[in-house]
N, CA, C and O atoms as a DFTB+ gen file, in Angstrom:
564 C
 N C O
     1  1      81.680     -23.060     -12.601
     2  2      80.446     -22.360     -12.870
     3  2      79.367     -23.379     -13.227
     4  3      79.632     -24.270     -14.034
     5  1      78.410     -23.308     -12.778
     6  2      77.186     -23.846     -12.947
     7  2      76.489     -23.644     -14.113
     8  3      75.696     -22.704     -14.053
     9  1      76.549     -24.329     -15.317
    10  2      75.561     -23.935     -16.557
    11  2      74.359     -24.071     -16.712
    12  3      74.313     -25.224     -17.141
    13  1      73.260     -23.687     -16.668
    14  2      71.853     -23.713     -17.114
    15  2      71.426     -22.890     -18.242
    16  3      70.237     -22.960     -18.554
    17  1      72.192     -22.129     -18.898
    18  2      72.044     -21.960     -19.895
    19  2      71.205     -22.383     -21.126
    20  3      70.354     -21.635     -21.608
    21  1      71.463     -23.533     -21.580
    22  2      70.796     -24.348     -22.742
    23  2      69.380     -24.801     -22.391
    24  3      68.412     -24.721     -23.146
    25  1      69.387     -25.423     -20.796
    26  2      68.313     -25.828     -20.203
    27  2      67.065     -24.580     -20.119
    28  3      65.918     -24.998     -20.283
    29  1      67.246     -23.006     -19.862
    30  2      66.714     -22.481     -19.523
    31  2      65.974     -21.809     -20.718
    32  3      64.842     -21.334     -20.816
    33  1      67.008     -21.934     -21.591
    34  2      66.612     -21.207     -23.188
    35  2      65.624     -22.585     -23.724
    36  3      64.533     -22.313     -24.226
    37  1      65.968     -23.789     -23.623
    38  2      64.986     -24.730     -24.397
    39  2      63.696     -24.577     -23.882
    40  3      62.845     -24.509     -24.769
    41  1      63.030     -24.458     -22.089
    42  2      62.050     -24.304     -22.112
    43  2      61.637     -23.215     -22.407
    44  3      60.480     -23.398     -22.787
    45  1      62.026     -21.543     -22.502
    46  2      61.404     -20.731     -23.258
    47  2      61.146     -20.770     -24.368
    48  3      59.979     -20.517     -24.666
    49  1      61.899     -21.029     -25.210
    50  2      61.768     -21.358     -27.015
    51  2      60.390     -22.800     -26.304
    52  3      59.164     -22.699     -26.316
    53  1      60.778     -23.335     -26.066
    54  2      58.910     -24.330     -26.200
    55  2      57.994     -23.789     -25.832
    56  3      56.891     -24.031     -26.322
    57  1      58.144     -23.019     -24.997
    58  2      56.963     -22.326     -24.083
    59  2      56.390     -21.275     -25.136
    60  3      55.266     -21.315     -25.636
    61  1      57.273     -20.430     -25.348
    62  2      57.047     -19.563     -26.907
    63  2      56.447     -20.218     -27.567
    64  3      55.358     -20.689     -27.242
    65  1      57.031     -20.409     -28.680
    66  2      57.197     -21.090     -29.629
    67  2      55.481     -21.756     -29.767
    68  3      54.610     -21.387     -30.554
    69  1      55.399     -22.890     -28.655
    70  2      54.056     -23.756     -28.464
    71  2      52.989     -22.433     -28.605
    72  3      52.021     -22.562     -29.354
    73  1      53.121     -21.612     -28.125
    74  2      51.909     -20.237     -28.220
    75  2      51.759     -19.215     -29.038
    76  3      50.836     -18.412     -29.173
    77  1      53.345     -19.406     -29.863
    78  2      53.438     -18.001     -30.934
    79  2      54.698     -18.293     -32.226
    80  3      55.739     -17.692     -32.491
    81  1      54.048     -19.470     -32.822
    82  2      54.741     -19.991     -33.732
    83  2      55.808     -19.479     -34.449
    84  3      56.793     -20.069     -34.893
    85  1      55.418     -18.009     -34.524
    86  2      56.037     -17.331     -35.935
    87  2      57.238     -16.524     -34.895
    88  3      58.228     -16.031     -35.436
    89  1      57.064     -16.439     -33.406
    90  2      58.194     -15.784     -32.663
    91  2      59.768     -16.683     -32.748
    92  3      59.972     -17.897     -32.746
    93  1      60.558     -15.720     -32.807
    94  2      62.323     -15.540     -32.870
    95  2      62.721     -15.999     -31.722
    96  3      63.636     -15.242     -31.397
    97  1      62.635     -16.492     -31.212
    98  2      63.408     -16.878     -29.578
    99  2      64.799     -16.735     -30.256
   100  3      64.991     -17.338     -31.312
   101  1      65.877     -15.895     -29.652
   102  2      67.505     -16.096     -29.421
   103  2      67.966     -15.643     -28.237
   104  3      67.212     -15.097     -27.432
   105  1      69.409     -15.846     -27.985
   106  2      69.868     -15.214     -27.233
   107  2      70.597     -13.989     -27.018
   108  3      71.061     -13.679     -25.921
   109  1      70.742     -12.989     -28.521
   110  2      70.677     -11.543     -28.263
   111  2      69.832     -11.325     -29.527
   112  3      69.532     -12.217     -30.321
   113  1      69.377      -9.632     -29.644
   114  2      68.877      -8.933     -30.590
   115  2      70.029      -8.249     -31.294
   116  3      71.000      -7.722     -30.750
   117  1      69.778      -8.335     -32.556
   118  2      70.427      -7.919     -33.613
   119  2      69.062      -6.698     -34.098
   120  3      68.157      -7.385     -34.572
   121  1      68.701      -5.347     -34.122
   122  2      68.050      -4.112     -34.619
   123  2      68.093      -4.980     -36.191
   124  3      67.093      -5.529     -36.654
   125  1      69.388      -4.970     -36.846
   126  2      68.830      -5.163     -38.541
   127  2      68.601      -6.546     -38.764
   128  3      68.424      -6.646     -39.978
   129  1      68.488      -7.954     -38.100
   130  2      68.084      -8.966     -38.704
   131  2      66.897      -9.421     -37.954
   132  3      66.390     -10.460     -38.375
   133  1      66.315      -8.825     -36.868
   134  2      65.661      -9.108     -36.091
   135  2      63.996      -9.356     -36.956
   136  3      63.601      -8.736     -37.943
   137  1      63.372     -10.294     -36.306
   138  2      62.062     -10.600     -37.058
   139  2      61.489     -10.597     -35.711
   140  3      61.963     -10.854     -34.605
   141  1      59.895     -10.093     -36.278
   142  2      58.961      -9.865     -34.900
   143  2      58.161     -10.805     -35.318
   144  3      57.965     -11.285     -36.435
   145  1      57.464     -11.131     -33.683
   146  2      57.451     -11.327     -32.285
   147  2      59.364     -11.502     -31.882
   148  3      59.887     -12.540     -32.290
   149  1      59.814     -10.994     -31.501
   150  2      61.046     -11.484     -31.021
   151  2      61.294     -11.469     -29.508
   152  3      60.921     -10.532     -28.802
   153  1      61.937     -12.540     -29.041
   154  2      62.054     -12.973     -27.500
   155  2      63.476     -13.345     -27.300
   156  3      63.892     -14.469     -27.581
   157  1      64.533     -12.009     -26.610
   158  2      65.862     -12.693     -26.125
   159  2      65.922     -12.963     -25.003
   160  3      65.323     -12.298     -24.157
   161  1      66.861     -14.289     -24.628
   162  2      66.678     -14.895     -23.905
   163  2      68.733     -14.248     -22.835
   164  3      69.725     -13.803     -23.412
   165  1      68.649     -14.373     -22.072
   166  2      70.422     -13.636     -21.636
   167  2      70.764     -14.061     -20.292
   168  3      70.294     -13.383     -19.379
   169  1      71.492     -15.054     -19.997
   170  2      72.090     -14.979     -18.732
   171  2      73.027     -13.990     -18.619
   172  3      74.088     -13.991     -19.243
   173  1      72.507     -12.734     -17.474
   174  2      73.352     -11.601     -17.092
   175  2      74.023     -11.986     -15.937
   176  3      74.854     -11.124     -15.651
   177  1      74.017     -13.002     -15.074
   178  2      74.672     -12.965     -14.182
   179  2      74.502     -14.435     -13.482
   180  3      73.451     -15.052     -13.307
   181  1      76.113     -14.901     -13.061
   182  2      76.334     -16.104     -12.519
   183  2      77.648     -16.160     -12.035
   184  3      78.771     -15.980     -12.505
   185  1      76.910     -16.628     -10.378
   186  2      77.977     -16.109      -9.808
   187  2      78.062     -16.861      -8.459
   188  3      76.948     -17.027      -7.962
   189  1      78.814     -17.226      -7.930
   190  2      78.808     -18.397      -6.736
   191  2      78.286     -17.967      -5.219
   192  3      78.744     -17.124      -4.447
   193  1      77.034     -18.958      -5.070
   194  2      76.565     -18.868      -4.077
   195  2      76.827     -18.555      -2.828
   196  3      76.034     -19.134      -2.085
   197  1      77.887     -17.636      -2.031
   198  2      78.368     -17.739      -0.826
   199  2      77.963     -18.479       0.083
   200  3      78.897     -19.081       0.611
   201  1      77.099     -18.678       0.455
   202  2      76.641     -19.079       1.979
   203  2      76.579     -20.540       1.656
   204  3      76.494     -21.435       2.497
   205  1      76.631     -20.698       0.328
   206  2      76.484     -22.449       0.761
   207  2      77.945     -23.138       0.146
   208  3      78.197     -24.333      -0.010
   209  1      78.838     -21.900      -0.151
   210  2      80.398     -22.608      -0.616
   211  2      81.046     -23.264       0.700
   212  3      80.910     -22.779       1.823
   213  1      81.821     -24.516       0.387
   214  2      82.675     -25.625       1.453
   215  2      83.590     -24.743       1.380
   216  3      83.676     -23.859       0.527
   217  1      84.525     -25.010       2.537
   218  2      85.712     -24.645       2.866
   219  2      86.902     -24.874       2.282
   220  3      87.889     -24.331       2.778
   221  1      87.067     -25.798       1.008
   222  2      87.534     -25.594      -0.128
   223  2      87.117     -24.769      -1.307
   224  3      87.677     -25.032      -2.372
   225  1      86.283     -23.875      -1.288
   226  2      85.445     -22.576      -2.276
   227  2      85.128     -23.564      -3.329
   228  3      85.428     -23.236      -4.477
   229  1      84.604     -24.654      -3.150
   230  2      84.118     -25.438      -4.400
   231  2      82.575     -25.208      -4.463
   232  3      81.873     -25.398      -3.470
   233  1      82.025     -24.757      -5.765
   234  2      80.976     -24.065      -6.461
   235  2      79.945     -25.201      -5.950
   236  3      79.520     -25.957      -6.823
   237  1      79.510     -25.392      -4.655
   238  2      78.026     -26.182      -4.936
   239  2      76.364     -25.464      -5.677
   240  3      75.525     -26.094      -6.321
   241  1      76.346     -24.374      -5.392
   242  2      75.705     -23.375      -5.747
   243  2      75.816     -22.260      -6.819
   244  3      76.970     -21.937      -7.100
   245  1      74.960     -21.710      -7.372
   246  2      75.254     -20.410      -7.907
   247  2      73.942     -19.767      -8.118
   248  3      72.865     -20.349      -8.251
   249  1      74.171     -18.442      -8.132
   250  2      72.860     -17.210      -8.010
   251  2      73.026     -17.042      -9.483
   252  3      74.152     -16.794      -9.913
   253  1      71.782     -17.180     -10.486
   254  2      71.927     -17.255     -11.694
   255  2      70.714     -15.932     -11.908
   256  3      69.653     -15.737     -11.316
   257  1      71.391     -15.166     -13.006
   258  2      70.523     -14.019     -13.397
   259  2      69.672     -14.381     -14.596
   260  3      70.100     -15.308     -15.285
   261  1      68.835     -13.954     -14.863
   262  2      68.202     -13.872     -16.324
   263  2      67.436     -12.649     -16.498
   264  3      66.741     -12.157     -15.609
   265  1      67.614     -12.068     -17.920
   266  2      66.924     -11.089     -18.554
   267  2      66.135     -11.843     -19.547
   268  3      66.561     -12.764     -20.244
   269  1      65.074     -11.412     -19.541
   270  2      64.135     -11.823     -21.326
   271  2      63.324     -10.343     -21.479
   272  3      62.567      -9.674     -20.775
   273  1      63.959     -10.228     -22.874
   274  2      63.011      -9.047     -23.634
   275  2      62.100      -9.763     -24.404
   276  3      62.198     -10.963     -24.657
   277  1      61.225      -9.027     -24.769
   278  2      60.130      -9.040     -25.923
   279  2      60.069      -8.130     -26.477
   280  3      59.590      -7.082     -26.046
   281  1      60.586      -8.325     -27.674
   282  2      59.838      -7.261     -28.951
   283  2      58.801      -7.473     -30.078
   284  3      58.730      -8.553     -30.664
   285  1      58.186      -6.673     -30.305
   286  2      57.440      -6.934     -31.614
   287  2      56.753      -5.707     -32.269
   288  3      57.246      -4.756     -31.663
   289  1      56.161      -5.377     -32.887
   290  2      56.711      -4.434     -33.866
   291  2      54.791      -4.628     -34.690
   292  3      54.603      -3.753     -35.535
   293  1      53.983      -5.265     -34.562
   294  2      52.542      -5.885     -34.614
   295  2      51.902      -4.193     -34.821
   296  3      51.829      -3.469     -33.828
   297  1      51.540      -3.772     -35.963
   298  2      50.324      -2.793     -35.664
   299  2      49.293      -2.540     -35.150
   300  3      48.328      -3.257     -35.413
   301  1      49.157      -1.483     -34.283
   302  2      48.516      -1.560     -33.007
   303  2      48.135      -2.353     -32.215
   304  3      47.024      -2.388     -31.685
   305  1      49.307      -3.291     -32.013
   306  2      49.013      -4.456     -30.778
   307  2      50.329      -4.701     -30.335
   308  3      50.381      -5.150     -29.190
   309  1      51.433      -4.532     -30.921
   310  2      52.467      -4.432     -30.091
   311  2      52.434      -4.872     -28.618
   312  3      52.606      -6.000     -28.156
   313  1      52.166      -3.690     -27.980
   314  2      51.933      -3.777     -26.790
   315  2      51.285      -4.743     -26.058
   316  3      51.757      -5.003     -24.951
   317  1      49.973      -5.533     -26.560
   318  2      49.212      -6.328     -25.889
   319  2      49.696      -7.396     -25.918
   320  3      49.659      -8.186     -24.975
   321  1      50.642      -7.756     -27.840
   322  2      51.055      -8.666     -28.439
   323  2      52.049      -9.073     -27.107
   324  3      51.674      -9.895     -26.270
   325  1      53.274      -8.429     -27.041
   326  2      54.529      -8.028     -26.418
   327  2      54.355      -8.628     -24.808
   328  3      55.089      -9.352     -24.136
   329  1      52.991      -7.960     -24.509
   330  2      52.745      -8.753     -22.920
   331  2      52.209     -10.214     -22.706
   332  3      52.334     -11.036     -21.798
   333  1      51.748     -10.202     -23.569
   334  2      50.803     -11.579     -23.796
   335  2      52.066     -12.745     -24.037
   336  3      52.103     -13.810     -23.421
   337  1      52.995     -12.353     -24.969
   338  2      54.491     -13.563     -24.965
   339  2      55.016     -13.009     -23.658
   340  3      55.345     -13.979     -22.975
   341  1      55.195     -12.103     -23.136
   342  2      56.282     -12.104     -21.613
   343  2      55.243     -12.607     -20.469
   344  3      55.650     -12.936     -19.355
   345  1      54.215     -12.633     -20.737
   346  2      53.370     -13.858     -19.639
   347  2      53.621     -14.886     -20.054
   348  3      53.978     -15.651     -19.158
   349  1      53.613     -15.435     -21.292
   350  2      54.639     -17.076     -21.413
   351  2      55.364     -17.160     -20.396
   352  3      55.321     -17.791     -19.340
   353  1      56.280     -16.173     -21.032
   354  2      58.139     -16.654     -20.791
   355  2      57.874     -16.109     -19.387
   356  3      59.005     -15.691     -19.141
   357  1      57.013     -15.775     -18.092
   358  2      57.056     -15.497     -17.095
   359  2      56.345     -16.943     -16.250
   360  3      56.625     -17.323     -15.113
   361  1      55.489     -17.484     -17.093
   362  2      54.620     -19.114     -16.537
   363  2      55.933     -19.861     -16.693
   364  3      56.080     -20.761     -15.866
   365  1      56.773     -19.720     -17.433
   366  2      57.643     -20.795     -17.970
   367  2      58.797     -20.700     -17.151
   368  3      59.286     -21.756     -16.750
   369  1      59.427     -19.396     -16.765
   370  2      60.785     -19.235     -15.583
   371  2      59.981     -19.747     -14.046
   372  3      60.435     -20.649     -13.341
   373  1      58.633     -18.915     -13.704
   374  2      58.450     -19.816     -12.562
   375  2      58.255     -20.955     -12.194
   376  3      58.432     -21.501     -11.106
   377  1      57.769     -21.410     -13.423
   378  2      58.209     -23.125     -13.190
   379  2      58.921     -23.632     -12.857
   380  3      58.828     -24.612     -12.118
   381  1      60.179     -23.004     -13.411
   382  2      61.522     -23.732     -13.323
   383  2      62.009     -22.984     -11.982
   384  3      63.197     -23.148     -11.708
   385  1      61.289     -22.229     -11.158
   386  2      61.233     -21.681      -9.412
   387  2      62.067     -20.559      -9.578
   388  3      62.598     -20.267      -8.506
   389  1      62.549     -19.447     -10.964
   390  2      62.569     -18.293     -11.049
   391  2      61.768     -17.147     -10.071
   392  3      60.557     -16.954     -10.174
   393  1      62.482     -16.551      -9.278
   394  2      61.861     -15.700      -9.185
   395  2      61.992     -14.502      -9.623
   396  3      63.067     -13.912      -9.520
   397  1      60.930     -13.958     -10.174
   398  2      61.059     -11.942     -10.942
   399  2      60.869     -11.101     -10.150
   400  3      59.971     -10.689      -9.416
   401  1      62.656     -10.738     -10.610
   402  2      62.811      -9.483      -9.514
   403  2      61.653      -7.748     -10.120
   404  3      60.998      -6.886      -9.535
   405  1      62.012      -8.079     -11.557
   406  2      61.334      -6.568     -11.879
   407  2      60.996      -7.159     -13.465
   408  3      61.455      -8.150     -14.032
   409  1      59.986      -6.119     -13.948
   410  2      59.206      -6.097     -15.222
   411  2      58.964      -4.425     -15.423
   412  3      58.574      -3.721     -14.491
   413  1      59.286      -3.847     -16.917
   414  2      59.541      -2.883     -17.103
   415  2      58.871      -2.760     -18.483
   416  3      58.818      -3.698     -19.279
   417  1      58.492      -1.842     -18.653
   418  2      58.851      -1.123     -20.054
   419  2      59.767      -0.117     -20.517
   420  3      59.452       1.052     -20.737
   421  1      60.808      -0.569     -20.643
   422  2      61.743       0.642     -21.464
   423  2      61.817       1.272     -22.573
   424  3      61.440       0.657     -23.571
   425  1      62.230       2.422     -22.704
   426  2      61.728       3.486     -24.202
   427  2      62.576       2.965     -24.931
   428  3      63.780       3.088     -24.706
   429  1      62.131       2.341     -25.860
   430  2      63.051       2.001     -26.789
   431  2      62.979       3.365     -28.173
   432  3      62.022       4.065     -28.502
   433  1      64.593       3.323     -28.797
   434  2      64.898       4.221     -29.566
   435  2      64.233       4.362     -30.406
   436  3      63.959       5.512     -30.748
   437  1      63.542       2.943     -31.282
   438  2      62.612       2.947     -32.229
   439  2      61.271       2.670     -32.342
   440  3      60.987       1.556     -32.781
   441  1      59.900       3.822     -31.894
   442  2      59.270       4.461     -31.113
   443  2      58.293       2.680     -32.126
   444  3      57.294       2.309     -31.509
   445  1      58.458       2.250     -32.787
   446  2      58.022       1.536     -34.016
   447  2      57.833       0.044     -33.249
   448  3      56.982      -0.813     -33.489
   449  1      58.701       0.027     -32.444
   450  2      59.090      -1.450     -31.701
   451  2      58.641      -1.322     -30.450
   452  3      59.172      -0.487     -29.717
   453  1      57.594      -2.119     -29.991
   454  2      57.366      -1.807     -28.563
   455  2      58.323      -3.111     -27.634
   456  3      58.289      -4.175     -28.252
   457  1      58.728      -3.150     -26.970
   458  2      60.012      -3.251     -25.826
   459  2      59.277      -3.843     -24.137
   460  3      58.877      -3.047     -23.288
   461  1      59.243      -5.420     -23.966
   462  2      58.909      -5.215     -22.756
   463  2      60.151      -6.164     -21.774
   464  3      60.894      -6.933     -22.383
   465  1      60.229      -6.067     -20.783
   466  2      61.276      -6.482     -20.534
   467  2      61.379      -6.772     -18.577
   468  3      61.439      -5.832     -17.785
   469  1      61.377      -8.449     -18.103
   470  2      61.647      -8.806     -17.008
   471  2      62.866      -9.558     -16.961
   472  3      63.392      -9.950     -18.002
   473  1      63.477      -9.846     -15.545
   474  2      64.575      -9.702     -14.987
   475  2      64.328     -11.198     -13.857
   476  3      63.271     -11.101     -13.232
   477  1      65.016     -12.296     -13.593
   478  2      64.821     -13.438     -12.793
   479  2      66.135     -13.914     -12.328
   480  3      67.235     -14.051     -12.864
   481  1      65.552     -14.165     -10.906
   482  2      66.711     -14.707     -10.594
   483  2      66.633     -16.081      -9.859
   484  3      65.465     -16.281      -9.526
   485  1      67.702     -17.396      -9.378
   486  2      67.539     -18.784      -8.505
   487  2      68.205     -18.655      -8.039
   488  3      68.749     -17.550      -8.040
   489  1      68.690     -19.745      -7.249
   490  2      69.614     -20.839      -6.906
   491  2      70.004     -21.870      -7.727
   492  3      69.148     -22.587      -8.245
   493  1      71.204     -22.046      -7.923
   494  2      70.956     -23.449      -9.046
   495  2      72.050     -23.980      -7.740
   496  3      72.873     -23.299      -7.129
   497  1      71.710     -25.463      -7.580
   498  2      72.415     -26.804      -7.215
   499  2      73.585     -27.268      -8.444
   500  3      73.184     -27.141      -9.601
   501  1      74.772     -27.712      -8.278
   502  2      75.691     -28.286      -8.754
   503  2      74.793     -29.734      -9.041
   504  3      74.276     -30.397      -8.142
   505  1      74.732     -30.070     -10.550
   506  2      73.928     -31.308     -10.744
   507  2      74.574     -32.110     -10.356
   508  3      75.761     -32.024     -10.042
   509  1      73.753     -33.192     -10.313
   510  2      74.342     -34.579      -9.906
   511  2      73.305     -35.583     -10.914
   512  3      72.120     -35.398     -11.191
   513  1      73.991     -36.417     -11.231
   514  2      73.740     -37.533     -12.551
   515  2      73.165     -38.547     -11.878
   516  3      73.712     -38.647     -10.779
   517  1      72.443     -39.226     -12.006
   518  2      71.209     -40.055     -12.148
   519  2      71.254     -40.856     -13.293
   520  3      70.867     -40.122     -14.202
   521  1      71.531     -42.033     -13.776
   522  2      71.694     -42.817     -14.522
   523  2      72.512     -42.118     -16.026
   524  3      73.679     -41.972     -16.390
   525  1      71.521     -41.896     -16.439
   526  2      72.192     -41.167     -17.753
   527  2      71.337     -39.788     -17.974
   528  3      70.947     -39.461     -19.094
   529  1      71.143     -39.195     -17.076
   530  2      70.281     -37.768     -16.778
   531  2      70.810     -37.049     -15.539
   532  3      71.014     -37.354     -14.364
   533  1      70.955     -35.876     -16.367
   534  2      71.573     -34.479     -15.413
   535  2      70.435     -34.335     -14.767
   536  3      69.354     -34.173     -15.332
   537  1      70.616     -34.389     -13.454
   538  2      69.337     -33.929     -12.829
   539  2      70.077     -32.134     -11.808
   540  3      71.190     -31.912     -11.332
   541  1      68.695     -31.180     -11.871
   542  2      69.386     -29.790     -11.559
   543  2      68.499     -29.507     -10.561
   544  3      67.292     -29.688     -10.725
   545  1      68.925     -29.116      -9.620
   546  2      67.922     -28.525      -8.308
   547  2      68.229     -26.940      -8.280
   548  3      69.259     -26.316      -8.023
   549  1      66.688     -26.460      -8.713
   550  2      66.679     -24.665      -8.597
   551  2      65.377     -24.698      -7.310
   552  3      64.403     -25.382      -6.998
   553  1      66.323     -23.132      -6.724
   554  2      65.474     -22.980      -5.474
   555  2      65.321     -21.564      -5.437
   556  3      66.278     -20.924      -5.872
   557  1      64.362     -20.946      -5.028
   558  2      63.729     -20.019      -4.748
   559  2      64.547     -19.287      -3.186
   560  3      64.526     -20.005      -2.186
   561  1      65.040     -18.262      -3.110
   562  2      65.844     -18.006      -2.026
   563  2      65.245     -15.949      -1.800
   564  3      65.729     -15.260      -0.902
């Protein structure tokens, strides 16, 4: 399996973070410890590239999912608050050649918390090392 994991969460937490100091970047929500602005970060899915596996099924590729929510909880701005960080974390995945499949608002249970929430997906390349640096090739497919 191909990890990008750590890589993908560090540039959101900077990308955040650099624009909304006081925001939570993690990688799930916890309802009772959660502090607003909050931004989870979730690889939902990773999973090997077919079309570009060798004839030994060795992983050169993989189709990597990502979810990021935004919550925040801001009196009467929520909402503006909430979009304004998921345009971050949306400058910051296409950089890295994410593409977003969908952007939603879902009803969340606690009418108190406004909830926004996109969905990305790549290509990731099997790295290959370069002196003493992982170097990672993501592609847009």
């Amino acid at each position: 399996m191909i990890d990008i994991e750590s890589k993908v969460f560090d540039m959101i937490y900077n990308a955040v973070t650099g624009s909304y100091p006081s925001a939570d970047v993690t990688t799930g929500y916890d309802e009772k410890t959660a502090t607003f602005p909050c931004v989870v970060v979730e690889e939902a899915n990773n999973v090997p590239y077919q079309k570009m596996n060798t004839d030994n099924c060795a992983e050169n590729y993989s189709r990597v999912t990502y979810d990021i929510s935004v919550y925040s909880d801001t009196q009467g701005k929520a909402k503006t608050e909430g979009k304004a960080i998921l345009a971050v974390c949306d400058t910051a995945m296409q950089g890295l050649k994410f593409r977003r499949l969908r952007k939603n608002l879902p009803v969340n249970i606690n009418r108190t918390i406004f909830r926004q929430y996109a969905r990305y997906e790549v290509i990731v390349r099997q790295p290959i090392t370069k002196g003493e640096n992982t170097v990672y090739y993501l592609y847009r497919r």
